[in-house]
N, C-alpha and C positions, 0 to 999 in steps of 0.2 A: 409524564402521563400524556397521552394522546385520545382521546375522544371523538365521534364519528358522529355528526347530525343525521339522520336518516331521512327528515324530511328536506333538507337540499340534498342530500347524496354528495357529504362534504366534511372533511378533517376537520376538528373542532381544537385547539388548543388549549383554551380555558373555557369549559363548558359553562361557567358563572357570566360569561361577556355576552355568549351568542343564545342563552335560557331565552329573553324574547322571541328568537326566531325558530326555535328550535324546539320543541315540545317537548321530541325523545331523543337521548343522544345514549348512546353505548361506548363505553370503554372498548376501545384496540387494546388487546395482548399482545405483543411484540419479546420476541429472545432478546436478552441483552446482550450488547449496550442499546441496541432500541436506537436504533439512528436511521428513519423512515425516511425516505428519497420520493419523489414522483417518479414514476415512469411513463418517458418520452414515447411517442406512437412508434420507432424502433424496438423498444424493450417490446409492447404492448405485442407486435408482429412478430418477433422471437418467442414470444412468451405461449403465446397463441399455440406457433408452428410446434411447438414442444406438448403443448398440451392438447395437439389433433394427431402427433407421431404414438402417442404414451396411450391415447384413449379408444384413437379410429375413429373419430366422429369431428370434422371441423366444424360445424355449426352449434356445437356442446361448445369448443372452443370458445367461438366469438360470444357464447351466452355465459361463462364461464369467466372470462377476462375483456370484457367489452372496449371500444376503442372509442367512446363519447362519454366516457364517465373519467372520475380520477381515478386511477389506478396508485400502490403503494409497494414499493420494496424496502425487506428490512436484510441486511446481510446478513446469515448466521453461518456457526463452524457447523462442523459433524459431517462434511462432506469431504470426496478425497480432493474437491476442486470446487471454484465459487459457485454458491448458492444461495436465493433468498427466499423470505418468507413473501408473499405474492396476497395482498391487502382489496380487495374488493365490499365497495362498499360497508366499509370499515370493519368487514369479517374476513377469518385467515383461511384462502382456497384451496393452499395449497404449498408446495416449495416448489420452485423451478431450480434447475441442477447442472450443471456439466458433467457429464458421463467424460470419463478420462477414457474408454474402451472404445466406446464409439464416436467418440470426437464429438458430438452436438450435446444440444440443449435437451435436456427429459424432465417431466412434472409427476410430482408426486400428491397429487388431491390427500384435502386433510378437510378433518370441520365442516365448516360449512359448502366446501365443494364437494368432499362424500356425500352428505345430507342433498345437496341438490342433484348429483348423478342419480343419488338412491330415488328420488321422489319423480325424477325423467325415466328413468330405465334405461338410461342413453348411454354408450360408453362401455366399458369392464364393470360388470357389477355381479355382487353374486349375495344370497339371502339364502344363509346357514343354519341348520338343525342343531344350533348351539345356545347354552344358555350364556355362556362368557367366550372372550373372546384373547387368549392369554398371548403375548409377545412371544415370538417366536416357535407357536405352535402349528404343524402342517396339516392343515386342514383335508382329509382326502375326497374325491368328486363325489362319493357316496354322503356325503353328508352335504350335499350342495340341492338348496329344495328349487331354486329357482334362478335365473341369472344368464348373463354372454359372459359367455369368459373369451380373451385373445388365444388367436393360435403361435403366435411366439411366447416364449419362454419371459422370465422376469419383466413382464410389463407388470402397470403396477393396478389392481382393483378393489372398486372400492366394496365392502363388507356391510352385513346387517345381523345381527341376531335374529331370529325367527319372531320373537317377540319386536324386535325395533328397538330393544331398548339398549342396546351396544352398537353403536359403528367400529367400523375400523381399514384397515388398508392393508392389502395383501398384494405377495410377489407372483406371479403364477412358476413352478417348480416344476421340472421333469415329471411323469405321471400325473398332470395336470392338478398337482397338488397347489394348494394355494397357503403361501407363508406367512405369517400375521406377521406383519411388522411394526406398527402402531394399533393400538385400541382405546376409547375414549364413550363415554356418556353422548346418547346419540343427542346432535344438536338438530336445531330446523334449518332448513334450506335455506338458501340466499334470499332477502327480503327485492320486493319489488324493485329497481330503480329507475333511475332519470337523470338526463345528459346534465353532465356537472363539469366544467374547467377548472383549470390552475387557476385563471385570473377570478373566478368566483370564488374560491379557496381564500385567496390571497385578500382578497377585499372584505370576506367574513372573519376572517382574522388579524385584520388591521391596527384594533387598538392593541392588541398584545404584541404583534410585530413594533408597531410604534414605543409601544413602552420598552419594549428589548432593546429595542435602537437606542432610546434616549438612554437611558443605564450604559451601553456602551460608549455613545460617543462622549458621556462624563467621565468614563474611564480615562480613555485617551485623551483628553482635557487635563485630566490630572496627572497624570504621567506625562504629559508633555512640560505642566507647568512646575511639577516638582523637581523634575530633572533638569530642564533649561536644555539639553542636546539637540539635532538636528531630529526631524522625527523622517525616515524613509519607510513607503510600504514595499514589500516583496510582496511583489505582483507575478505569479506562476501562470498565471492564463485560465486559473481554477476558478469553481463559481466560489469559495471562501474566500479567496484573496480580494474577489472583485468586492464582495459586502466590505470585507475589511477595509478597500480602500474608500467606497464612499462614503462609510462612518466618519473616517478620515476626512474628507473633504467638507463634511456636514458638519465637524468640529469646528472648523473654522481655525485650526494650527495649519500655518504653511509645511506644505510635505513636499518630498520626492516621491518618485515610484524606482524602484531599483527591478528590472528583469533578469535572468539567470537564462541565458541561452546555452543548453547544453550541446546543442547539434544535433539533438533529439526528438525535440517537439513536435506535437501534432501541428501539420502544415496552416490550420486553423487559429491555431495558438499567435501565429506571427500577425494574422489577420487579426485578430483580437485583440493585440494589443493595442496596434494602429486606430482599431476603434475608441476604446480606452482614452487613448493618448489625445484623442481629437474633442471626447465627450470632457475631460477635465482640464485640460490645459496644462497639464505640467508635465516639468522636467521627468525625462526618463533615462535612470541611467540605467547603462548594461553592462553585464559583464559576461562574454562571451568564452565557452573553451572552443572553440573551431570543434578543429580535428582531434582535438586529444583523446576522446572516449579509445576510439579506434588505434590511434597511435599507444595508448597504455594496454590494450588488451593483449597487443603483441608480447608483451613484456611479464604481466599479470596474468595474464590469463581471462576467461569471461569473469564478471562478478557473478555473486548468487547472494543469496538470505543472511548466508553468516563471512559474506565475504565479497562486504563492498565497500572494496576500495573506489567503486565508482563516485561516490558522493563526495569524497573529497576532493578526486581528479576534475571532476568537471561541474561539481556544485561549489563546494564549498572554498575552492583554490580561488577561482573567478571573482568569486565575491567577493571574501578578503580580501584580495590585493586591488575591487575598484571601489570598494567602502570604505576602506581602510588609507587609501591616497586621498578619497574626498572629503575624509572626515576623520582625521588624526585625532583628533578629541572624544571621539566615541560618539556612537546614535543610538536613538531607539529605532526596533526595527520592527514594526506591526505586520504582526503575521495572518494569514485565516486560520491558524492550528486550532482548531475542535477536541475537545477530549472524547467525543463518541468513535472519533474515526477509529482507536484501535487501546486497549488495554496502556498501550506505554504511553498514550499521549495523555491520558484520561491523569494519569499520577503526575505530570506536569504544571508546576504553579501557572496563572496568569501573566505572571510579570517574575523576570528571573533574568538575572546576568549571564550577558551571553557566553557560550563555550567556546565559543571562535575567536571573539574582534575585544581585547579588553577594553574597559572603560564603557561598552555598549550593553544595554538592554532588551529584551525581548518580550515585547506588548502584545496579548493575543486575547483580546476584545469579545472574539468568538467563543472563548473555551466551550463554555458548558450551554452553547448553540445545538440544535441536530439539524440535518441536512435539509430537512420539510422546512425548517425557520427559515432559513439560507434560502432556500430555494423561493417558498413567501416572498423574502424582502426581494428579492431578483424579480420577482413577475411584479410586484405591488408599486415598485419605482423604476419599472423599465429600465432596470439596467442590461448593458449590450454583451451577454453571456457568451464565453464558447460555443461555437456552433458544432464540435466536436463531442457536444455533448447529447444531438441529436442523430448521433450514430450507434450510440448506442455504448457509450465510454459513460462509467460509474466516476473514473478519476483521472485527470490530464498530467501531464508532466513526460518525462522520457519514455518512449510508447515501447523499448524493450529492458525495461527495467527490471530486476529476478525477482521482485517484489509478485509483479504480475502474475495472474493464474492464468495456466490453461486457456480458459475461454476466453481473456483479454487477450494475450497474444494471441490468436485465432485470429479476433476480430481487427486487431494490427496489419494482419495478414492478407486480409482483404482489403484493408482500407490505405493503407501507407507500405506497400510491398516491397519500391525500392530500400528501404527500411531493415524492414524483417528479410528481407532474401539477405540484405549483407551480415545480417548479423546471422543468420541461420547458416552463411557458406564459413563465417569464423568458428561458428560451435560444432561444423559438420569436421575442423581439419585437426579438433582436440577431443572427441566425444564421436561415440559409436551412435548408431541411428537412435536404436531404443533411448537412449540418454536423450537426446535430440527431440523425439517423437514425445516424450512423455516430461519433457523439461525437467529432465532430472541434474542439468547446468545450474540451476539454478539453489543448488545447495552444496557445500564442499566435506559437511559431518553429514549426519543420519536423515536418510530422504524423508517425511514424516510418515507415522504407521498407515491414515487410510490413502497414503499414494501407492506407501511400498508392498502393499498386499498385490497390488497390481502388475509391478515391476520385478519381481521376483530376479534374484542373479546380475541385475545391471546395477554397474556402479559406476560411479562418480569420478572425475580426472581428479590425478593428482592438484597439491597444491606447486607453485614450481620453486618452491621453498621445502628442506623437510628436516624438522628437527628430531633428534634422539640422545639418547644417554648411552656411553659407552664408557663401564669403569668412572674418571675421573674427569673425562674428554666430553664436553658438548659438540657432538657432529652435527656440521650442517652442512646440507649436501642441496646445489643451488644448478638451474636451469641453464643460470646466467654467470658470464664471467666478472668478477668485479674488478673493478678500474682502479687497479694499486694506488695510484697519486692520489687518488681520492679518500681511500681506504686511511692512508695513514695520517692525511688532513685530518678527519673525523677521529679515528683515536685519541686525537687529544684534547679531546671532551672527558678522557676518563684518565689523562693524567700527564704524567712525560712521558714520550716514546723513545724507549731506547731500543737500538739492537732496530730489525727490523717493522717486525708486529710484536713487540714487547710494551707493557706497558706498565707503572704505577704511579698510583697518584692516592688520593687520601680514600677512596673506596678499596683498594688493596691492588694486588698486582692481577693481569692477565695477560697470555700469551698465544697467538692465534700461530697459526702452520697451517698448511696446504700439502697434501700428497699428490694434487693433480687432479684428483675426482672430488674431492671432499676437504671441507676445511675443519680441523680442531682446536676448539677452545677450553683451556685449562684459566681457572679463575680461581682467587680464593673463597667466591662465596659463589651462589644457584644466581644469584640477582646478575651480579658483576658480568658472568658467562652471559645472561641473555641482553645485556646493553651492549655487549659486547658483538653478537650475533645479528642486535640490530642497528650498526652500524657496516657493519658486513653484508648484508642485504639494502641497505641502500645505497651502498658503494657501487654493486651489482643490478640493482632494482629501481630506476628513476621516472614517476608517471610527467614529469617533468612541471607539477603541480606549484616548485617553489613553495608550499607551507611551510616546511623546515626556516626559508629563509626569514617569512613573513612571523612568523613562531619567535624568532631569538630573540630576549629581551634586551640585548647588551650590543648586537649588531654584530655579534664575534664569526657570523655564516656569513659566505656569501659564493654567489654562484660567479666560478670563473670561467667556462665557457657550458656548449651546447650538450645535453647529454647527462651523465654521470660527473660534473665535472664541479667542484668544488672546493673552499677552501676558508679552514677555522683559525682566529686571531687567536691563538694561545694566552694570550695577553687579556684580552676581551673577556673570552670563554669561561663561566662559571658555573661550567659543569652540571645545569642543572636536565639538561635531557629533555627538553619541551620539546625541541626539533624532531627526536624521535617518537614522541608520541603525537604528533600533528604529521607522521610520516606514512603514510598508506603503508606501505612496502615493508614497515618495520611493526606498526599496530597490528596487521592482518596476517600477516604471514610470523613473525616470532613470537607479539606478547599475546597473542593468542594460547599461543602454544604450551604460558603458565600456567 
């Protein structure tokens, strides 16, 4: 729950701590998951500019979204592209939007920003000879008693029942018909306010910041001391990672800091860790992928949403193989992971054994933090945040990630260009413009429904993998050629290799062939065929990650030269398959495909 004092013009966390100072406070309504963020005087200027293009009126703007108060974003869906809900003086003004058509920022007034348009006359406003105001009804100009409406099409205005006692927000429609797209119980306009800061925020909500803290760093107290492991923080350059590590330091357990340089980071990021490194004193290890990103793309193709092999290429390979040499015994590895950030992190325990590194644990201090706390404790102990984050970036880490929306890469676009130009001239030499323009790379199944209304006819590149069922033959028909010597090394994981590509062993026999274009797999079982397929695709398919090798519990892999080049200890090898599923190449491209 979040709470709003009115008499500072200030985010209230526990309305019982600040009742002294505070006579009157109101509940904020927030969409869930409700993960409220301050916005930086870049958002405030964006947010602004979007709400003087949508209205026609910039001084409605600056009175509407002021740049001396705290301001509040909450992310919500429902949009084809990112959006939030826009928190002034702890009432909801509206949503700011990405328009995917016209490439900018657009606002759509709600609440108490209809209510204050209606009571200025400022703006798109219209006051209708209606007594209800029904969702998706077109309103025609005959029944308009009073109001400005825009002379462009779908801007968006705000609505009044004749009596006042319904607001709402309408589209403006060909025939100057106006479309009700929300309607609500009219509220009162925006209350008076007064200049309010993050660092006043931060200091009226001190004890409950404070007590949050102390509950965490007992956490990491305990898990350091019940476990005995080395404790490392993964330090991403994010403002989560940064609280997480000075919990970490206020614990009083000796740490590392472990950085992941992907070769993608905001130019910022490297600056910030430098500061970091200088504020605590301690060892920083890295693990670095160069040039990999770029070097696997050739091979793979771009990542997207349901097909990133990137995170293992150049997150998760790097890491393992310098966590894993510094500390053969297993660590704990204290994360900023939040469960507001997104639905699948929310179902995440606190503490859980890692999927990567055996023997290692995963301590995440923050879970059931929200970003205003984080943010809090970052202004309240001065600690030395990303400065990338006053650009107007909601989240740091690889600035072309397919995670990303629309409006982030934009703002990549501006801000880190040698960046996005090369990633833009890789996705212009596999993908048509439209695909390109409207980041449709960034999915390899179904574009989602509010993008592809948009997109109508474009699709998506292949994968450079493609499996099918033909009769009793698994075909797989590959980009790439696979490296024989290699090929038949990895078969016998699945048994003896007789004959060429023949094979059996205690899962049953199988038999691969090649016609030239296409290769087929006859197995005796569905399973047998696709372990089979993905050893075939990695014969052909190498991000050059070495997880395969880091993966073998028995040491029966090992890489014998540059490339596709490989070779399995028959002797060693207990057939259990881990190599292929720690394998990009073989997870994303075949067991998908079950």
């Amino acid at each position: 729950m979040l709470y709003w004092c009115d008499e500072l013009n200030l985010p209230a966390l526990d309305p019982r701590e600040v009742a002294g100072r505070c006579g009157q406070y109101v509940e904020v309504r927030l969409t869930s998951p409700a993960d409220p963020r301050p916005a930086f005087p870049k958002d405030v200027e964006v947010t602004r500019g979007a709400l003087a293009y949508e209205l026609g009126d910039w001084e409605l703007a600056k009175e509407l979204v002021p740049d001396n108060e705290v301001v509040l974003f909450n992310k919500i869906p429902g949009y084809a592209d990112q959006a939030d809900e826009v928190v002034v003086r702890g009432r909801l003004v509206g949503h700011r939007f990405y328009d995917v058509l016209e490439r900018r920022w657009r606002f759509r007034p709600l609440y108490e920003g209809v209510a204050t348009i209606l009571a200025k006359r400022r703006g798109w406003w219209a006051v209708v000879d209606m007594e209800e105001l029904p969702v998706g009804y077109d309103i025609h100009p005959d029944r308009v008693v009073e109001g400005v409406l825009p002379e462009e099409k779908f801007r968006h205005v705000a609505l009044a029942t004749r009596d006042g006692r319904l607001h709402g927000v309408a589209k403006l429609f060909r025939g100057r018909r106006l479309h009700v797209v929300k309607s609500w119980r009219a509220k009162p306009p925006l209350p008076p306010g007064r200049p309010s800061t993050l660092a006043e925020a931060a200091e009226l909500n001190r004890g409950y910041i404070e007590r949050r803290a102390e509950e965490a760093i007992r956490f990491i107290r305990e898990v350091a001391e019940k476990y005995g492991k080395p404790v490392v923080v993964s330090y991403s350059g994010g403002k989560d990672s940064l609280v997480a590590l000075d919990l970490t330091a206020r614990s009083g357990v000796k740490f590392y800091v472990y950085f992941n340089d992907t070769g993608l980071e905001p130019r910022e990021t490297y600056e910030n860790l430098k500061a970091v490194q200088e504020r605590y004193g301690v060892e920083v290890i890295v693990g670095a992928a160069g040039d990999r990103f770029w070097r696997a793309m050739e091979k793979f193709g771009p990542p997207a949403r349901d097909y990133r092999w990137c995170c293992k290429v150049i997150k998760l390979a790097p890491t393992t193989a310098a966590l894993k040499e510094r500390f053969p015994q297993g660590y704990i590895s204290v994360v900023g992971q939040r469960g507001a950030e997104s639905f699948q992190r929310a179902r995440l325990p606190r503490l859980s054994p890692s999927k990567w590194v055996a023997g290692s644990l995963v301590a995440a201090p923050l879970q059931d933090w929200t970003a205003l706390e984080v943010w809090l404790y970052i202004v309240l102990h001065k600690l030395p945040y990303n400065p990338a984050y006053e650009h107007g970036f909601d989240r740091l880490g690889c600035v072309v990630c397919p995670a990303n929306e629309l409006a982030e890469l934009e703002a990549v676009r501006e801000r880190y260009p040698e960046l996005y130009q090369r990633m833009e001239a890789a996705l212009r030499r596999q993908f048509g413009p439209r695909e390109v323009e409207f980041g449709l790379w960034r999915w390899r199944g179904a574009v989602p429904g509010d993008l592809a209304r948009y997109v109508k006819g474009a699709k998506s590149a292949e994968l450079p993998v493609r499996l099918r069922r033909e009769g009793e033959a698994l075909v797989v028909e590959m980009d790439e050629v696979p490296n024989e010597a290699t090929l038949g090394e990895l078969l016998k994981m699945l048994g003896r290799v007789e004959g060429r590509y023949r094979v059996e062993g205690r899962r049953g026999r199988v038999e691969l062939a090649s016609d030239g274009e296409r290769w087929l797999i006859r197995a005796d079982s569905e399973e047998l065929a696709l372990h089979a397929a993905g050893l075939l695709v990695r014969s052909a398919i190498c991000g050059d990650c070495d997880l395969c090798v880091e993966w073998c519990p028995t040491g029966a892999l090992r890489r014998t030269g540059p490339g596709r080049s490989f070779a399995v200890d028959a002797e060693k090898c207990i057939g259990c398959l881990l190599c292929s599923k720690a394998c990009p190449a073989a997870q994303y491209l075949v067991y998908r495909n079950e």
